[in-house]
C-alpha positions in Angstrom: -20.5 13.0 41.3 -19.1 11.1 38.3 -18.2 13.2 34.8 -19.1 11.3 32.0 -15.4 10.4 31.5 -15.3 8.8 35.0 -18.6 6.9 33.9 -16.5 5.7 31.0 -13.6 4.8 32.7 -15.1 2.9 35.0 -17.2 1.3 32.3 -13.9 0.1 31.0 -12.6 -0.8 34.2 -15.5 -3.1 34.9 -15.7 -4.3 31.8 -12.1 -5.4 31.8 -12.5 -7.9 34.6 -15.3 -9.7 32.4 -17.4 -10.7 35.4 -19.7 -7.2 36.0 -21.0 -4.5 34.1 -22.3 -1.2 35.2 -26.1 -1.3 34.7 -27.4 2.3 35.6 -26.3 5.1 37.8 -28.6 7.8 39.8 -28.5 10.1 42.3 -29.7 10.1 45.8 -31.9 12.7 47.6 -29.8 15.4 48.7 -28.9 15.8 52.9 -29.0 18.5 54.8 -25.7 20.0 53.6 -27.1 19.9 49.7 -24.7 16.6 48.9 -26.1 13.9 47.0 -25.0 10.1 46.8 -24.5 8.2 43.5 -26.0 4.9 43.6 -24.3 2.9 41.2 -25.6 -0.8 40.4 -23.8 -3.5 39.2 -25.1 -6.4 37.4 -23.1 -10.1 36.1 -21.8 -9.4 33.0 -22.8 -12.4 30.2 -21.0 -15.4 30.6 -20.8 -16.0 26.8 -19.4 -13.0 24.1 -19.0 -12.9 20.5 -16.8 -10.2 18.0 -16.7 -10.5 14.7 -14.8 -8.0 12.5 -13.9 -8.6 8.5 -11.2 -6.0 6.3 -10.4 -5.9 2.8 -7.4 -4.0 0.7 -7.1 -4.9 -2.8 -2.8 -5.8 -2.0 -3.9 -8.3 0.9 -7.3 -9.3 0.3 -10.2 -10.3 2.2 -10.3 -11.1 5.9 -12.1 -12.0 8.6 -11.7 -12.3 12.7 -14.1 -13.9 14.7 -13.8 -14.7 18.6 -15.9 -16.4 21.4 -14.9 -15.9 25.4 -16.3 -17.4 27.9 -16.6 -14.8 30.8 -15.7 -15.6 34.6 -15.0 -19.0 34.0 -13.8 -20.2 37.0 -15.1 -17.1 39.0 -12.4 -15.6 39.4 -13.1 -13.1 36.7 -11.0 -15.3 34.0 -12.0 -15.5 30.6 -11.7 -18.1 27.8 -11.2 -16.7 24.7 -11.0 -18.5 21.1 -10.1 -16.6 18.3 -9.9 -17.5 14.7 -8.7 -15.7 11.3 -9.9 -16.7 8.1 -8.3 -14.2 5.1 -5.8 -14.5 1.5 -2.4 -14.5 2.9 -3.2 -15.8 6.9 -5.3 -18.7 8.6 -5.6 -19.7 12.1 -7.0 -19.9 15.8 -5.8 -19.1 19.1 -7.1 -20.7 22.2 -6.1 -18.5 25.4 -7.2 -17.9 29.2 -6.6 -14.9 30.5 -7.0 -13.8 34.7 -7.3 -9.8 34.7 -5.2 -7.9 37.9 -3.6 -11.9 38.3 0.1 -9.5 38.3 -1.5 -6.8 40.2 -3.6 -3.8 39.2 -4.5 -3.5 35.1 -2.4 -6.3 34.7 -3.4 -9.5 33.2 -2.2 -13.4 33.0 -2.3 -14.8 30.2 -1.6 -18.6 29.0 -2.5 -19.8 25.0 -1.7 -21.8 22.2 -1.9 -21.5 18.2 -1.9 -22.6 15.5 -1.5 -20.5 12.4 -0.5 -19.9 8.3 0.8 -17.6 6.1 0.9 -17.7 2.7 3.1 -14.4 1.5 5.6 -13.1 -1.7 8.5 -13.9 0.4 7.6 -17.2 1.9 4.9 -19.4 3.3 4.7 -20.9 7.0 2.6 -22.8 8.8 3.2 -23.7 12.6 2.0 -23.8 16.7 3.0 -22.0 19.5 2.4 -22.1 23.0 2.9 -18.6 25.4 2.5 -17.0 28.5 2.3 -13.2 29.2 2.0 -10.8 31.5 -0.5 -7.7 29.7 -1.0 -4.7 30.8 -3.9 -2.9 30.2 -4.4 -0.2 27.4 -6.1 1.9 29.6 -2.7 2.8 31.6 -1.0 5.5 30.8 2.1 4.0 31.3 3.1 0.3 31.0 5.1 -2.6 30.5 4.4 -6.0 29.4 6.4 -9.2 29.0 6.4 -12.7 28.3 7.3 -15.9 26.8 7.2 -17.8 23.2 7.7 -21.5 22.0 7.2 -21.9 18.4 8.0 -24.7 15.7 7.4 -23.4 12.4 7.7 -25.2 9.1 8.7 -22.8 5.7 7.7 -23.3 2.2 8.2 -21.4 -0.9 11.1 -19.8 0.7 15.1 -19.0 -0.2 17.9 -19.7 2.2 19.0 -22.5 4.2 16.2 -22.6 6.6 13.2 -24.9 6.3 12.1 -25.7 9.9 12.5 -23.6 13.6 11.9 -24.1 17.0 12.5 -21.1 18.3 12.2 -19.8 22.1 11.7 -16.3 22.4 10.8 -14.0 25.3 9.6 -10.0 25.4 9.7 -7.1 27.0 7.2 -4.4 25.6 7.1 -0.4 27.2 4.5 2.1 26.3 3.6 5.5 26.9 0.1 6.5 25.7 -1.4 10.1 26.4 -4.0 9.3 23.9 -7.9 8.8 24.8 -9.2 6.9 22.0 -7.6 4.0 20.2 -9.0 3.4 17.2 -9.2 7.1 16.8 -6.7 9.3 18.2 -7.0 13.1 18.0 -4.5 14.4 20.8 -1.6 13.1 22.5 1.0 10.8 21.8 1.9 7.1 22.4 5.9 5.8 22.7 6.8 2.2 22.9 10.1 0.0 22.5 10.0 -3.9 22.5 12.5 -5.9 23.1 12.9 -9.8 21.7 15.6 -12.1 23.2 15.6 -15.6 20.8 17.1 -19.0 20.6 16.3 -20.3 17.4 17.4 -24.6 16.4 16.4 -26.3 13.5 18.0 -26.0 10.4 20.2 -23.7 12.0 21.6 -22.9 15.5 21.5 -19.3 16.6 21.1 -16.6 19.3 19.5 -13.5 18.6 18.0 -9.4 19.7 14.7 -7.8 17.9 13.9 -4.9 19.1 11.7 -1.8 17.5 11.1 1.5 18.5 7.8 3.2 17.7 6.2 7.0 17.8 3.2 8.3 17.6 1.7 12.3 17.7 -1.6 13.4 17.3 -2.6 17.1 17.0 -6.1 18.6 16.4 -6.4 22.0 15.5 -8.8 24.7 13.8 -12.6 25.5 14.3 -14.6 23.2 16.4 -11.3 20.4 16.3 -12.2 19.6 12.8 -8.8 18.9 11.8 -6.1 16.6 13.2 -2.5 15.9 12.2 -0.9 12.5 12.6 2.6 11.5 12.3 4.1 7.7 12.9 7.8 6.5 13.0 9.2 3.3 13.3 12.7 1.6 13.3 13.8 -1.7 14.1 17.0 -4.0 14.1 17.9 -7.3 14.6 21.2 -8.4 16.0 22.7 -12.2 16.0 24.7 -12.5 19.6 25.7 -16.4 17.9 25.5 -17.1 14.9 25.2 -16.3 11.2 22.4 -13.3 11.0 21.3 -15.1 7.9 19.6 -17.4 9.0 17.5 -15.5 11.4 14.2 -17.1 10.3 12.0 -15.7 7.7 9.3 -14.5 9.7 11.5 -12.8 12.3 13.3 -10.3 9.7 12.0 -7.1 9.0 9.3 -6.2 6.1 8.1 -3.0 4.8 4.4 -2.7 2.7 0.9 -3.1 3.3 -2.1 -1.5 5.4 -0.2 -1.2 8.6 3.4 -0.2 6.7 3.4 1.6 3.3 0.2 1.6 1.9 0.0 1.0 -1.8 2.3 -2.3 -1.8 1.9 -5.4 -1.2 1.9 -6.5 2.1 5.5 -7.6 3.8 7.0 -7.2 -0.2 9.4 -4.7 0.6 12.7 -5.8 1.2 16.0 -6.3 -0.2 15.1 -8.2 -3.6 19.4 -8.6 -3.9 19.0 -11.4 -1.1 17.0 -14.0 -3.0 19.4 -13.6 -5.8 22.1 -14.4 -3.6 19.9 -17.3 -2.2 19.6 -15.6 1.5 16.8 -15.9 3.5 14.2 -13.1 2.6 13.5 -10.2 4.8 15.9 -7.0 5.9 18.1 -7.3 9.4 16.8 -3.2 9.8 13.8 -1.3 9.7 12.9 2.3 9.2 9.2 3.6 8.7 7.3 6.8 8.7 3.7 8.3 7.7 1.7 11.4 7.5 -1.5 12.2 7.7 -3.8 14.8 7.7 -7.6 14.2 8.8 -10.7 16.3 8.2 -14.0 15.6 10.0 -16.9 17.2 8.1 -19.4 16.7 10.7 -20.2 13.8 13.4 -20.4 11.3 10.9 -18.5 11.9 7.9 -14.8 13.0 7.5 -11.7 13.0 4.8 -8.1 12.3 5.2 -4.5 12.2 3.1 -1.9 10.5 3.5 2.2 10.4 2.7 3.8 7.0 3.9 7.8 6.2 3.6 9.4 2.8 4.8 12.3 0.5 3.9 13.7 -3.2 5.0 17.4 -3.0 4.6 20.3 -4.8 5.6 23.1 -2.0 6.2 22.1 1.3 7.6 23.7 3.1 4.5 20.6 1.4 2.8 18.4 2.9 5.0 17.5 6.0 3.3 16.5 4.3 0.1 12.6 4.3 0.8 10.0 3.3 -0.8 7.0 6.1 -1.1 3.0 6.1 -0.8 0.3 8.5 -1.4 -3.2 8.7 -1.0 -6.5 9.6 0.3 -9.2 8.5 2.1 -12.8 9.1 3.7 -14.2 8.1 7.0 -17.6 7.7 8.3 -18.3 7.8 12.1 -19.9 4.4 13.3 -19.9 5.8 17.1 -17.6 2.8 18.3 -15.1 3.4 15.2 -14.2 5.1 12.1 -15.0 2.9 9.3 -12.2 3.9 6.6 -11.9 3.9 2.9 -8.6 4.4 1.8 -7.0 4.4 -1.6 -2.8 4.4 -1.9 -0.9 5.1 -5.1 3.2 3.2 -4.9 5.8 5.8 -6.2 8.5 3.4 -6.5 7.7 1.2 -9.9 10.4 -0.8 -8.8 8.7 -2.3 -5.6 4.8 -2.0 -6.7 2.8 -4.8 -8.5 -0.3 -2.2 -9.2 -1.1 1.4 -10.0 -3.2 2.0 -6.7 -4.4 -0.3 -3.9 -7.9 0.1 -1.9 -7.8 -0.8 2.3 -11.2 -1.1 3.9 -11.2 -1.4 7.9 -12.5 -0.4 11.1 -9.9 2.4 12.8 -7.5 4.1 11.9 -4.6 3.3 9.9 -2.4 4.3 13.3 
């Protein structure tokens, strides 16, 4: 017989390929031995779905994300998906089709193009891209995805030498996830290192490495698991193999600040101010990250959290330990799918911060 969790499972499993759904399960009379069959039916999933999802924080404004696939295409269980993001700092839409188990079991194809902007402290951009990937699915305990990138991008607002990039760029991307739920965690852990191989032409000609390397631990403890601990780190590096690391561009160098980073500053405005002064392109060659946080549920629906958040972009590794601090609090409120969370940040470095406190509204978890 299926456990609830099985039920789930193969919920997601189903749902994954975008062409069924499971509609109902039951069980069959029992047989002489006392075993019963589970009759499971399937039925076509709908050819046509719709997500919308907005967020607001008081350093990056407000946003929105809508997206419309079109299930089973071809019938082959392909989707096509177009996505589009309307907020303050970013603007665009994506256009993909993706084939699920295309690179064999929980691993999709995936082929797309956008077209996107960004308006942020350090720079603006505006450009397209076309790419190809090989995803695996979030339900896998342990995975690895890759793929390629061709973008042009065009930079405004911006110091340094570099104005336009084409640049080609491929990735590898590992992961280890013990969690259950993503967009709230309470046990387990989740690893996972990319790697970024680039050619970038344009203004400048240059070869370059990103990688990053992220952790993640969850820990519930107490009376009736009403109290879970979560901890993040994050470093990353970028490394020219020709070329002047300089003119890496803008939106490949490394930013600390915002939702995602070191809540209570503005987002991606945390990096080494001593390069614009020096007319170098914005943005830090290293990155090093870290948060705390400790979460309270009340009761199924309502629940509490705070927060300690540490992260610097830097440019020498002796620079590294100069980080930039946040502290706050937060509540959360059950919507069975998510947490919806309400989270107010307070910057302890006056030097970096362009408010007394910031306010992040969103579904999930902040990681």
């Amino acid at each position: 017989m299926y456990s609830p969790q099985a039920l789930a499972r193969l919920r997601r499993d189903l749902a994954s390929t975008g062409a069924v759904s499971l509609a109902s399960t039951s069980l069959a009379p029992p047989d002489e031995n006392g075993l019963r069959d589970v009759i499971i039916a399937i039925e076509p999933a709908k050819r046509n779905a719709y997500e919308l999802g907005v967020s607001y924080s008081t350093t990056e404004g407000a946003g929105m994300q809508a997206q419309w696939t079109r299930r089973n295409l071809t019938g082959r269980a392909d989707s096509l998906a177009v996505a589009a993001t309307l907020a303050e700092m970013q603007q665009g839409v994506t256009v993909s089709l993706t084939r699920p188990h295309a690179a064999g079991l929980g691993h999709a194809v995936s082929w797309g193009a956008s077209a996107d902007r960004e308006q942020l402290e350090a720079y603006s951009r505006q450009g397209v891209a076309l790419f190809a990937s090989v995803d695996a699915s979030t339900r896998l305990r342990t995975a690895t995805s890759y793929g390629v990138r061709l973008s042009a991008d065009e930079y405004d607002d911006v110091i340094g030498t570099v104005r336009d990039a084409i640049v080609l760029s491929a990735f590898g991307d590992w992961r280890h996830d013990t969690t259950q739920f993503t967009l709230d965690p309470i046990d387990g852990s989740i690893t996972e290192l990319r790697v970024e191989p680039s050619v970038s032409t344009g203004d400048e000609t240059l070869g370059f490495v990103r990688a990053t390397a992220e952790g993640r631990i969850y820990e519930t403890v107490g009376a009736n698991n009403r109290l879970t601990f979560a901890a993040r780190g994050r470093v990353g590096w970028l490394e020219a193999v020709t070329g002047d690391p300089n003119d890496v561009p803008p939106d490949r160098r490394f930013y600390a600040g915002g939702g995602g980073s070191v809540r209570g500053y503005e987002y991606n405005s945390i990096y080494p101010k001593d390069r614009d002064l020096q007319g170098l392109t914005p943005g830090g060659q290293g990155l090093l990250e870290g948060s705390f946080e400790a979460r309270w549920r009340f009761d199924d629906r309502w629940g509490a959290a705070a927060f300690v958040d540490a992260g610097t972009a830097f440019d020498d590794w002796s620079e590294a330990t100069d980080l930039s601090w946040g502290v706050g609090f937060g509540a959360r409120y059950n919507l069975g799918f998510a947490p919806l969370r309400f989270d107010i940040a307070i910057p302890l470095d006056e030097d970096e911060s362009s408010g007394d406190f910031a306010l992040y509204i969103s579904l999930g978890q902040a990681f």
